[in-house]
NUBALUM-177094 format. One line per 10 residues: for each residue x, z, y negated of C-alpha. Coordinates in nm, 4 decimals, padded with zeros to 6 digits. Example, Ala and Ser with C-alpha at 12.3 -4.5 7.8 and 13.67 -1.06 7.14 Angstrom:
BEGIN
01.2300/00.7800/00.4500 ~ 01.3670/00.7140/00.1060 .
***
This chain:
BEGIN
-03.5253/00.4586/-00.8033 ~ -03.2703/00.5974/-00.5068 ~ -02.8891/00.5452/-00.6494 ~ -02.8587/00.2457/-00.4026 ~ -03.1242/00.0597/-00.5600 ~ -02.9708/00.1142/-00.9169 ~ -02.6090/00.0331/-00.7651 ~ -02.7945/-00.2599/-00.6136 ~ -02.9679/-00.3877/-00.9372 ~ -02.6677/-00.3204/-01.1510 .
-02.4655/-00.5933/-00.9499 ~ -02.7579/-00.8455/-00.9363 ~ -02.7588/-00.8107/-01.3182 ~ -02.3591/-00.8112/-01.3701 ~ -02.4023/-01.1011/-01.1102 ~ -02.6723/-01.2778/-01.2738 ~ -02.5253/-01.2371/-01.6359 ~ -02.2236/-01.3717/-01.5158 ~ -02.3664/-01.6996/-01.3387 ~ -02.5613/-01.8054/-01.6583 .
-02.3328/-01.7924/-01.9228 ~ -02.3475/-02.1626/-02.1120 ~ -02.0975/-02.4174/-02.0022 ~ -01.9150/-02.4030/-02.3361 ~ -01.8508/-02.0320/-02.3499 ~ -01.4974/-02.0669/-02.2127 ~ -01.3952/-02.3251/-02.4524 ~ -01.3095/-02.6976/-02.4513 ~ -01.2910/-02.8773/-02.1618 ~ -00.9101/-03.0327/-02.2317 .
-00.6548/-02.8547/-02.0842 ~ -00.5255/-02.6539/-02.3388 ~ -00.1263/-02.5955/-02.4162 ~ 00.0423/-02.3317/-02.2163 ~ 00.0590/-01.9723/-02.3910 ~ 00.2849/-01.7443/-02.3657 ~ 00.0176/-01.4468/-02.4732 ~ -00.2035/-01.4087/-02.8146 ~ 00.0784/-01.2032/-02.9968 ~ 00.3895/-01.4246/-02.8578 .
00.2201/-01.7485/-02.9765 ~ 00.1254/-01.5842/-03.3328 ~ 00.4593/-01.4370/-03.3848 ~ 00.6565/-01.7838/-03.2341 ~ 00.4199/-01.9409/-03.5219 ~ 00.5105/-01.8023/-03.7323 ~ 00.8991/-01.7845/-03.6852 ~ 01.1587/-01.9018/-03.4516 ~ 01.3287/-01.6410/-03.4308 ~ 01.1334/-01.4748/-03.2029 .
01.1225/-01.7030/-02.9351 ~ 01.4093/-01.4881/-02.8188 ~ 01.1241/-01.1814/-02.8201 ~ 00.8457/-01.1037/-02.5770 ~ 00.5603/-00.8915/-02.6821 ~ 00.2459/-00.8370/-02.5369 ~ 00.0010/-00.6088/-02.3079 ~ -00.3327/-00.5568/-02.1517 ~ -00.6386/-00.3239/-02.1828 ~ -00.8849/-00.2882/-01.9013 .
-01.1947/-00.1424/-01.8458 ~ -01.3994/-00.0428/-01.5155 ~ -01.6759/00.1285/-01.4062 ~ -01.7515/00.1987/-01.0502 ~ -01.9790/00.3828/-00.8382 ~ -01.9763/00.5132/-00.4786 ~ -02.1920/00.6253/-00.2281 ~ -02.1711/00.7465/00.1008 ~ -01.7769/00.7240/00.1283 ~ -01.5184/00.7435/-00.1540 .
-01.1549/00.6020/-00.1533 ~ -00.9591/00.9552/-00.1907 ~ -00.9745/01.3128/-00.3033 ~ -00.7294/01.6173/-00.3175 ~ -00.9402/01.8655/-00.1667 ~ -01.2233/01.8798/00.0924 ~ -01.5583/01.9942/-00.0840 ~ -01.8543/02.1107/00.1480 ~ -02.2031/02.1688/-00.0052 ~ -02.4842/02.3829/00.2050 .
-02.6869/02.2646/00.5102 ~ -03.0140/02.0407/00.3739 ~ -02.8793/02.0366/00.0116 ~ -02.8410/01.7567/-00.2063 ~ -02.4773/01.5848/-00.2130 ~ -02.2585/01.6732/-00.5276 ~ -02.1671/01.4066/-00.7169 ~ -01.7777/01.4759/-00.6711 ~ -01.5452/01.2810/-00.4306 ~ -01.3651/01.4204/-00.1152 .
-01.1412/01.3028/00.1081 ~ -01.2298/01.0220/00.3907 ~ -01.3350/01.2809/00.6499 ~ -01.6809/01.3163/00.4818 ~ -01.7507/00.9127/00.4669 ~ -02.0495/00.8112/00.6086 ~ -02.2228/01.1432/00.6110 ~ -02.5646/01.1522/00.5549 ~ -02.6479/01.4838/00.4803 ~ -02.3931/01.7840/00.3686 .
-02.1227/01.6633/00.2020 ~ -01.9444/01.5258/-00.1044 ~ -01.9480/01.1617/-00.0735 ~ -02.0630/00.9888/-00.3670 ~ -01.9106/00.9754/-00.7600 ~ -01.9018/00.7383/-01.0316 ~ -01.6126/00.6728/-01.3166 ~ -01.4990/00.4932/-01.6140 ~ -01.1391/00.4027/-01.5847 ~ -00.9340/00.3079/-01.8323 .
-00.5852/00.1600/-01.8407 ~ -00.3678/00.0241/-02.1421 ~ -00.0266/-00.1468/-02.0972 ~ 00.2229/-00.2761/-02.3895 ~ 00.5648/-00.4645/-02.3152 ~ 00.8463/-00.5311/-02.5356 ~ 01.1177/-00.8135/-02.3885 ~ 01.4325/-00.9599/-02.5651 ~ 01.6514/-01.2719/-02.4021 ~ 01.9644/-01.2805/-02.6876 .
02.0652/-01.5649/-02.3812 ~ 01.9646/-01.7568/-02.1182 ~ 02.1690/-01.5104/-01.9387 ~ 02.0017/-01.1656/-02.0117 ~ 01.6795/-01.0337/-02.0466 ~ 01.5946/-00.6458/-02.1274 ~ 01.2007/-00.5379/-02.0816 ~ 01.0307/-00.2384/-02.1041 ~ 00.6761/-00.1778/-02.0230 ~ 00.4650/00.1418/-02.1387 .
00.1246/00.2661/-01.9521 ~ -00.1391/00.5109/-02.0508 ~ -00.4333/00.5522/-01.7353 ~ -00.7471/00.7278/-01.7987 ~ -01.0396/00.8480/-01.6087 ~ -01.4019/00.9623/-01.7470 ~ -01.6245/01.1615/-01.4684 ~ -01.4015/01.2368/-01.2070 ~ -01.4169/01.5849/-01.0836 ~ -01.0824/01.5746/-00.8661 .
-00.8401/01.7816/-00.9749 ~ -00.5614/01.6322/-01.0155 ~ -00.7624/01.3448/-01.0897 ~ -00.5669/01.0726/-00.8985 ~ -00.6646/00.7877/-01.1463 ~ -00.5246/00.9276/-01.4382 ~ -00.1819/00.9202/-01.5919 ~ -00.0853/00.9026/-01.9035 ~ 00.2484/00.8015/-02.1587 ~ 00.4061/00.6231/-01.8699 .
00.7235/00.4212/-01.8414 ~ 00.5811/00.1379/-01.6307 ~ 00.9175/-00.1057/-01.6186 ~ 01.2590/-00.0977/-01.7695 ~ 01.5273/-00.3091/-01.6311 ~ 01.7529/-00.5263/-01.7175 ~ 01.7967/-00.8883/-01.5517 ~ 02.1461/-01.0547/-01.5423 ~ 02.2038/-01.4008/-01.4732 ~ 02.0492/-01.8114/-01.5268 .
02.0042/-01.9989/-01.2463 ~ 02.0501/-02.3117/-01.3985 ~ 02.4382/-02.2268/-01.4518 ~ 02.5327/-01.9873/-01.1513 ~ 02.3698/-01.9317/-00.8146 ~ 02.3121/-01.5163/-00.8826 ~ 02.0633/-01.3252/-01.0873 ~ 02.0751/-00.9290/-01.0473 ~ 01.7604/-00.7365/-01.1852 ~ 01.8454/-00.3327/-01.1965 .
01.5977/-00.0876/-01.3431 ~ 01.2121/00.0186/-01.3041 ~ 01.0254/-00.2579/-01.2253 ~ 00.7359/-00.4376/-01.0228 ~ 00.7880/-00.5784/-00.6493 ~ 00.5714/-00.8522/-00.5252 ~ 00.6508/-01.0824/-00.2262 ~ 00.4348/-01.3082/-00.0353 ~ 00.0444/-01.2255/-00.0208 ~ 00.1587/-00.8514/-00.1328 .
00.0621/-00.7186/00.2309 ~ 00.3383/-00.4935/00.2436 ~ 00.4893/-00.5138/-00.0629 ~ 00.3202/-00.4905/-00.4031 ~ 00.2183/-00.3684/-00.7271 ~ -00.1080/-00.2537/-00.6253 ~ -00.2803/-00.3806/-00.9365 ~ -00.6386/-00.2978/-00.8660 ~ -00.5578/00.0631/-00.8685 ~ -00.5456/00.2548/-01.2412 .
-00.1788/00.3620/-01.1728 ~ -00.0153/00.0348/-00.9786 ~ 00.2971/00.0769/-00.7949 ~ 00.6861/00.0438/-00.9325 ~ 01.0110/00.0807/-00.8129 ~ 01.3249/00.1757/-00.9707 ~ 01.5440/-00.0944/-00.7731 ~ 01.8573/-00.3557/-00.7974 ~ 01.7557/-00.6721/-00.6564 ~ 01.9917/-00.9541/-00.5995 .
01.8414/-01.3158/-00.5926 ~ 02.0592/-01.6010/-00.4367 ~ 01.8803/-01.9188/-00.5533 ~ 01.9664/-02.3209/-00.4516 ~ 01.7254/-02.6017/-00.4365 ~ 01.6195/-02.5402/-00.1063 ~ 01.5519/-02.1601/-00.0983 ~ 01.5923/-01.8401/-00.2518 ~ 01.6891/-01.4862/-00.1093 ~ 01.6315/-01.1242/-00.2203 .
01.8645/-00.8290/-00.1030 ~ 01.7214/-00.5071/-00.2606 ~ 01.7232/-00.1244/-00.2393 ~ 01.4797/00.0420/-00.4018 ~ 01.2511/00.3831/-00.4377 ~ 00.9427/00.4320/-00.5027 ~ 00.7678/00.5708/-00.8071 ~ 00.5962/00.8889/-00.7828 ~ 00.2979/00.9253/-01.0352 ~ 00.3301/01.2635/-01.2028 .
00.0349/01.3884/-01.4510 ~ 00.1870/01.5081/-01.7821 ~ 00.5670/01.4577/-01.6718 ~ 00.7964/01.2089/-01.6421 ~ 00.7222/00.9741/-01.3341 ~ 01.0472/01.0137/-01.0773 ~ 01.0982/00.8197/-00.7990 ~ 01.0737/00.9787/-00.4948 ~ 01.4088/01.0577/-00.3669 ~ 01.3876/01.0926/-00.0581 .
01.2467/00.7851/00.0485 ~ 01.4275/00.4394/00.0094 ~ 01.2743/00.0986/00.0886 ~ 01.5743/-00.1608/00.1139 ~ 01.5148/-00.4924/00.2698 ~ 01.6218/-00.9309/00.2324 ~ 01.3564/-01.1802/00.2018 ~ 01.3797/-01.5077/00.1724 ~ 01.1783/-01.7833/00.0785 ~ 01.1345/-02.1996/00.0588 .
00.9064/-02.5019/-00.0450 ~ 01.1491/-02.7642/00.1060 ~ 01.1782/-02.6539/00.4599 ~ 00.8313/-02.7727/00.5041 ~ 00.7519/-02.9756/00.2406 ~ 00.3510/-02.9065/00.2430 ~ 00.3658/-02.5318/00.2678 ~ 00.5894/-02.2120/00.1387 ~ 00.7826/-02.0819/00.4304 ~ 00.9125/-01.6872/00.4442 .
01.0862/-01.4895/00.6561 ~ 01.2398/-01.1198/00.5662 ~ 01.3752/-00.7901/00.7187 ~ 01.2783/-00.4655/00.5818 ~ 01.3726/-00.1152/00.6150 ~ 01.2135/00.1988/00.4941 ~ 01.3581/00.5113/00.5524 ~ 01.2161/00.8732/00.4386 ~ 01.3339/01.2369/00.5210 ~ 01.1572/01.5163/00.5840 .
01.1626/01.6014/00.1770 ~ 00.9299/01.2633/00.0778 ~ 00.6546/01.2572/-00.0876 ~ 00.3677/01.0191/-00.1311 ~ 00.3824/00.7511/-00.3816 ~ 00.0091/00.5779/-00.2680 ~ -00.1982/00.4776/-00.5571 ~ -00.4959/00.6337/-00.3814 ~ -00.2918/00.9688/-00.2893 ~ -00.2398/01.2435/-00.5096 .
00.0462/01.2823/-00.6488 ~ 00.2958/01.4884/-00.4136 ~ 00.1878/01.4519/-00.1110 ~ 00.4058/01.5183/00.2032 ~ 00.4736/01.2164/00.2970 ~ 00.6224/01.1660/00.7067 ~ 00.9706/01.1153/00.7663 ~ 01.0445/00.8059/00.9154 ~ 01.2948/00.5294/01.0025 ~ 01.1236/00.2085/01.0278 .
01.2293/-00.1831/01.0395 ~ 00.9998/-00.4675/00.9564 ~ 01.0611/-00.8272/01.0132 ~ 00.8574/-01.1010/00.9791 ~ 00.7674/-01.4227/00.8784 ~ 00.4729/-01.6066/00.6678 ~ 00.3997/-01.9761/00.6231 ~ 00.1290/-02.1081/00.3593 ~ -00.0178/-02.4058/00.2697 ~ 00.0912/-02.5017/-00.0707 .
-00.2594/-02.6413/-00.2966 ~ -00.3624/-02.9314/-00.3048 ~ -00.1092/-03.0868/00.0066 ~ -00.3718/-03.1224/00.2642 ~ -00.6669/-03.3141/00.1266 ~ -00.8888/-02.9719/00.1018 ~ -00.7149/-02.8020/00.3895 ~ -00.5362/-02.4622/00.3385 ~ -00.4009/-02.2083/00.6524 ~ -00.1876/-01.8998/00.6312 .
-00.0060/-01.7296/00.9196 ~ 00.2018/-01.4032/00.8729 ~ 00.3064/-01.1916/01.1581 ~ 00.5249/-00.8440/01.1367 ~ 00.7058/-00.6121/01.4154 ~ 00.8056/-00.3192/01.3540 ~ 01.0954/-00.0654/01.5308 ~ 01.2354/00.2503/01.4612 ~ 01.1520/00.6071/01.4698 ~ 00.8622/00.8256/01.3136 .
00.8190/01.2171/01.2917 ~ 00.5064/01.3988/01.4358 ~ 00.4062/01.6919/01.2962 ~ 00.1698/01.7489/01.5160 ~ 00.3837/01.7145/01.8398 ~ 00.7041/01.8506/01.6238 ~ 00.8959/01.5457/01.8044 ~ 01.0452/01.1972/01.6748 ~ 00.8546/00.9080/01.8145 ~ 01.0155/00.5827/01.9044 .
00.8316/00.3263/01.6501 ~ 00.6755/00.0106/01.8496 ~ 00.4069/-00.1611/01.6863 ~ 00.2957/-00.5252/01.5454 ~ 00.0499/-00.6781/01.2971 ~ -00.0942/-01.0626/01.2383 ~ -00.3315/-01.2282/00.9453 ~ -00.4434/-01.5580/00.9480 ~ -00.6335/-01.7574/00.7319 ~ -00.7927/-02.1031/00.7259 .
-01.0447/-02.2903/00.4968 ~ -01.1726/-02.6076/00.3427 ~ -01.2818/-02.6640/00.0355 ~ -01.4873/-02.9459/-00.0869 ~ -01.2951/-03.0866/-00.3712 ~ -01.5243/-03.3629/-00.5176 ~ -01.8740/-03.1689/-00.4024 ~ -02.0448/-03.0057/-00.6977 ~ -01.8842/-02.6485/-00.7609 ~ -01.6035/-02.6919/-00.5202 .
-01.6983/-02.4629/-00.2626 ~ -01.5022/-02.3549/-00.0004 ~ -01.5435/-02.1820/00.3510 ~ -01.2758/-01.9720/00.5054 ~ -01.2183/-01.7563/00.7992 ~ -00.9352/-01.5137/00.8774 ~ -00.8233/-01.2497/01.1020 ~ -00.6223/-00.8848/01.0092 ~ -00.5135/-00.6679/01.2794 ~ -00.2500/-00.4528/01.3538 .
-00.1756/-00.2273/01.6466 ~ -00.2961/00.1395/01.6791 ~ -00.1648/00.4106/01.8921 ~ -00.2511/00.3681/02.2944 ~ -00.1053/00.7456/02.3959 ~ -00.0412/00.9981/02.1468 ~ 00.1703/01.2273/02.4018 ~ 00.3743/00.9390/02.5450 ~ 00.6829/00.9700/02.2941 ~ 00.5937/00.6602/02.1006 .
00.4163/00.5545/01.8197 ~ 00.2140/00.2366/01.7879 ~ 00.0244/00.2550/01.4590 ~ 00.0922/-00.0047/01.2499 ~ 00.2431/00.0836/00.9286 ~ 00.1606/-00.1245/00.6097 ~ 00.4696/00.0358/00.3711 ~ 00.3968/-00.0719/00.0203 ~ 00.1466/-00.3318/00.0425 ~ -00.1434/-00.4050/-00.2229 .
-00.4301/-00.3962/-00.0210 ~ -00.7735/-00.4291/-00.2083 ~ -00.7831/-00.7983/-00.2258 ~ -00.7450/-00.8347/00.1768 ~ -00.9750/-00.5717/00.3320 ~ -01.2772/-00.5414/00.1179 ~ -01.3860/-00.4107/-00.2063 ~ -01.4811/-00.0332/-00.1311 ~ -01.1624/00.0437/-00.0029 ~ -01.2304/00.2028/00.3346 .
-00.9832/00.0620/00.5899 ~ -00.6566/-00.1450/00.6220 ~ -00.4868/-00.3340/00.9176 ~ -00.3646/-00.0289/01.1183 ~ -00.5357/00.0399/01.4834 ~ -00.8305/-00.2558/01.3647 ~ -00.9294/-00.6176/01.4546 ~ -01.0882/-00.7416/01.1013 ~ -01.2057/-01.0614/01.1444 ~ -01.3764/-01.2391/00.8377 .
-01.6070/-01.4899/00.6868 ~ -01.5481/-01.5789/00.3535 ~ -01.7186/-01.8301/00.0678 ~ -01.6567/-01.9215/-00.2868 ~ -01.8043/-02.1626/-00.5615 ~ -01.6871/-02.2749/-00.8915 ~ -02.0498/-02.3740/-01.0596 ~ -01.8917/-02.3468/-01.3968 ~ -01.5148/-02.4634/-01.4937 ~ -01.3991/-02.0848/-01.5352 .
-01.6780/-01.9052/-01.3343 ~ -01.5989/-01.7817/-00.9782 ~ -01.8296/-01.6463/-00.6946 ~ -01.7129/-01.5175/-00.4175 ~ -01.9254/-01.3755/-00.1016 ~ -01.7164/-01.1981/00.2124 ~ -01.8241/-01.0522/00.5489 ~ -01.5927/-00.8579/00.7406 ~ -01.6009/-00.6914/01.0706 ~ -01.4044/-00.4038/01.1862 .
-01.3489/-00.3127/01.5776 ~ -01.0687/-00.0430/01.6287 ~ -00.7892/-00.1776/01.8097 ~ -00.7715/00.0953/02.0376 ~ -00.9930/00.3875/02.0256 ~ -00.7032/00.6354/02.1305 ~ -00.5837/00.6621/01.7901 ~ -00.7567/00.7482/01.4744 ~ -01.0082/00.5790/01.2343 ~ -00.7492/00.4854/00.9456 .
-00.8258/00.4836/00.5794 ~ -00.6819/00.2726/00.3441 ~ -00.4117/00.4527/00.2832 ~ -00.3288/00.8090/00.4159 ~ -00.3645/01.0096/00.7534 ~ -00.6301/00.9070/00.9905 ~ -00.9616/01.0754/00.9285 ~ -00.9287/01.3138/01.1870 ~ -01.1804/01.6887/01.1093 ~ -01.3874/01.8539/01.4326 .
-01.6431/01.9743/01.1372 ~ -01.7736/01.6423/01.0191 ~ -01.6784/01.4957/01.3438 ~ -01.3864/01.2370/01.3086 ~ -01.1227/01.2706/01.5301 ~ -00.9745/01.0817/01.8470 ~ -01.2595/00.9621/02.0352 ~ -01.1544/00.7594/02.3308 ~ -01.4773/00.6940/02.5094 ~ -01.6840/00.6292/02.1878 .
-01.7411/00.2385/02.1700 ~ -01.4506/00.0857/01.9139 ~ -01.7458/-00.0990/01.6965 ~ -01.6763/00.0396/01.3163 ~ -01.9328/-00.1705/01.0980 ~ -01.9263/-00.4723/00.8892 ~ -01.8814/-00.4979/00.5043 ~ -02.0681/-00.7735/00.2580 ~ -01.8911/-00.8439/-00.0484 ~ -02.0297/-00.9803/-00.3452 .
-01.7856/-01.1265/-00.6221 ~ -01.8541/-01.2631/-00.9754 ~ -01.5120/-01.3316/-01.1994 ~ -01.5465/-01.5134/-01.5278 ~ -01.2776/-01.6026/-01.7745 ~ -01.4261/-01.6413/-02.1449 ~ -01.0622/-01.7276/-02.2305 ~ -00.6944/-01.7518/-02.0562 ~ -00.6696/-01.4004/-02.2045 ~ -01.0057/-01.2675/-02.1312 .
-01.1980/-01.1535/-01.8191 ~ -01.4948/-01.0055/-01.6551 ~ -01.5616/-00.9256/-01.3226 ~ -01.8431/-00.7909/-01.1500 ~ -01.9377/-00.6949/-00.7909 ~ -02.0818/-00.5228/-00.5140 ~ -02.0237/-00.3696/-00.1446 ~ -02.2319/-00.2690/00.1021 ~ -02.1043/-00.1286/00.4388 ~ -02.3245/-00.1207/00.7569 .
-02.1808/00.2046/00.9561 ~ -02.1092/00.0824/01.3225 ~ -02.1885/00.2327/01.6441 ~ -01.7814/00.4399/01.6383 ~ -01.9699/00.5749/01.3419 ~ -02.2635/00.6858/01.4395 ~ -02.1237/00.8602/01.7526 ~ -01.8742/01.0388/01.5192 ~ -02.0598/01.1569/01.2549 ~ -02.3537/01.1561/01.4653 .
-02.1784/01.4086/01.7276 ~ -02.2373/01.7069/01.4613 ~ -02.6230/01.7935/01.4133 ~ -02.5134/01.9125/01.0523 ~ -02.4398/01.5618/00.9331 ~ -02.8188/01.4689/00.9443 ~ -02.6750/01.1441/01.0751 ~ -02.4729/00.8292/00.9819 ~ -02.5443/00.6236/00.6331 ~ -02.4198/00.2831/00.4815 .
-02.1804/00.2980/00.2506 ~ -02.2185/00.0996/-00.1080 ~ -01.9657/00.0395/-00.4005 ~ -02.0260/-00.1571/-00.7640 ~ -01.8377/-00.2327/-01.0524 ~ -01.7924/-00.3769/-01.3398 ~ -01.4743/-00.4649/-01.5168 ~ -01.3157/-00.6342/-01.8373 ~ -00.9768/-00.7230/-01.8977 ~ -00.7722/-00.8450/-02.2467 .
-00.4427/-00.9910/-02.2310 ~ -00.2710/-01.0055/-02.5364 .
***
């Protein structure tokens, strides 16, 4: 059996396991009381005191597999003419490659979390979060998914709303606004993504607003995780349910700006990276349907521009920043058919580069967003310099089962720039044949997701799916261009995961 047919039959049976479990395996069908996690509700129980106490954690578990592309590497691994590909990851210039290269690898990842919180008052909370990430199989070195004895979070949060109008939060800690596209914690990933920060909340009954200034952490294998110092991220968003009284309605400024001394702090990069010096603003706004306000209706509209300046290494100049980026999304969902499915479509797009000599720079640039949930499971692309347009379905055939099926196109939005990853530099390598490419047709391929998510309990939860990738015609004449290659080939992606919450 070839490894796509066992990637293939492991999701159908991950799927299918999934789908049949018995109505009754997730427990009564009364909504049950709120908990505040398996060890805060024992210990609560079983004294008062420790209301004032928050304990708690998580352990997951995933396997995946790749083939024909891989999400990141830290070096570039060739393997003879005609030979059989390694079973070791490289970097995105080798994707697609049918013949000749490194493009395919499998792993068990594992990642543990424990937090300890105390609230003596209304007023003041202290939290601290350890993390411990672990990887099985990988043959990257540094292996990007691994990290272990971290401090994930450890602030300090001054302030009640329901007395005074302030709250200040100072420390290490997560960042998570709107639908996370450019700023989140990344949670997919093994590592995730924190900040040490002060943040500032203004809060009323119509809004709230954020003012923060922040830096990003930068994973470090067997050392203390630093923030990266020469990058800070700063910015004011606010936010409101009353404005419009059917939807959530967001607007915010934000600035990152990074020296020539930055590093990388991407959950798919390893760990010290350059990173490019830049000085960038991004404003924009998002509106969202709030559930349930529009009889089965839901929409979403976020746009961003951006301004500034960005180094090139390449040209050894600063280029003026110019460049913009949309999503939308709209469904319906059938709330009294059996399963409650719904049917969506959305677009994600942002600009790419039209000139690279012409002193400015019109890639889109996506900061700190999380971005597996909104541009496909395998992890190949993002928003800059691509049109994704998408179809998208879900079903609810048992109380806490979810299915989920998603088919996304990809045209690049200008085929002067580069073929972007989903995080990183463009794939650009004459040898394997990326690269700019302006008269090769901007077609990149579509992507079919397959979803299956199934909570046994509020605390516990399995997931399994699959990704396929059908290489476009950009592709083809790429990777095609180089006799070496043997050709173009699909890409495909499966997993498995389970996650406790305790």
């Amino acid at each position: 059996m070839t490894t796509t047919a066992k990637q293939l039959a492991a999701a159908v049976i991950a799927l299918l396991w999934v789908a049949n479990l018995p109505h009754g395996a997730a427990g009564a069908e009364t909504a049950a009381p709120a908990s505040a996690g398996l060890m805060n509700d024992w210990m609560r129980q079983e004294n008062d005191a420790m209301k004032a106490w928050d304990f708690g954690g998580e352990f997951r578990l995933r396997y995946e597999d790749y083939e024909g592309a891989v999400r990141a590497a830290s070096t570039l691994t060739s393997v003879p003419t005609g030979t059989k590909p390694l079973t070791m990851p490289v970097n995105p210039n080798t994707d697609f490659i049918a013949r000749g290269q490194a493009n395919s690898s499998d792993q068990l990842l594992m990642r543990e979390k424990f937090h300890a919180g105390w609230s003596p008052t209304p007023w003041c909370t202290v939290f601290a979060e350890m993390r411990n990430n672990t990887s099985n199989w990988d043959q990257r070195s540094p292996a990007p998914d691994e990290d272990t004895g971290v401090l994930q979070q450890a602030y300090i949060s001054l302030g009640d709303p329901a007395q005074f109008p302030f709250v200040l939060k100072v420390g290490r800690q997560e960042m998570m606004y709107g639908d996370q596209r450019f700023i989140g914690n990344s949670d997919w990933s093994n590592l995730g993504r924190t900040f040490d920060a002060a943040k500032l909340r203004y809060i009323n009954d119509l809004f709230w607003v954020d003012a923060f200034v922040s830096r990003v952490v930068v994973p470090y294998q067997d050392h203390f995780d630093e923030n990266s110092s020469y990058d800070t991220f700063s910015g004011i968003y606010a936010s409101s349910r009353k404005v419009v009284p059917w939807q959530v309605t967001e607007v915010y400024a934000l600035s990152r700006n990074a020296g020539q001394q930055a590093t990388s702090a991407s959950a798919y990069d390893v760990p010290g990276t350059p990173s490019t010096a830049r000085d960038i603003l991004t404003f924009g706004f998002l509106v969202k349907s709030l559930p349930d306000k529009l009889a089965g209706w839901d929409y979403s509209l976020e746009a961003a521009g951006q301004v500034g300046t960005i180094n090139s290494s390449t040209l050894n100049q600063r280029l003026n920043q110019q460049a913009f980026a949309m999503f939308t999304d709209g469904g319906y969902t059938w709330t009294n058919a059996w399963a409650s499915p719904r049917l969506g479509l959305s677009y994600d797009g942002g600009t790419g580069d039209s000139n690279i000599k012409d002193g400015k720079s019109e890639t889109f640039d996506n900061l700190f967003g999380t971005r597996h949930p909104q541009y496909g499971v395998i992890d190949l692309f993002c928003e800059r310099n691509m049109h994704i347009p998408r179809l998208s379905a879900s079903f609810h055939p048992l109380k806490h089962l979810t299915l989920s099926a998603d088919y996304r196109a990809f045209w690049l939005w200008d085929t002067n720039d580069y073929l972007y990853p989903i995080s990183g530099s463009g794939r650009n390598n004459a040898t394997t044949g990326y690269g700019i490419h302006p008269n090769y047709d901007s077609f990149v391929g579509t992507e079919l997701d397959l979803v299956a998510s199934y909570d046994f309990q509020s605390w516990w939860n399995v997931q399994a799916g699959y990704g396929h990738f059908f290489v476009g015609t950009y592709i083809k004449q790429s990777v095609g261009a180089i006799p070496a290659n043997g050709g173009a080939t699909d890409a495909n992606f499966v997993y498995v995961q389970t996650s406790f919450k305790f």
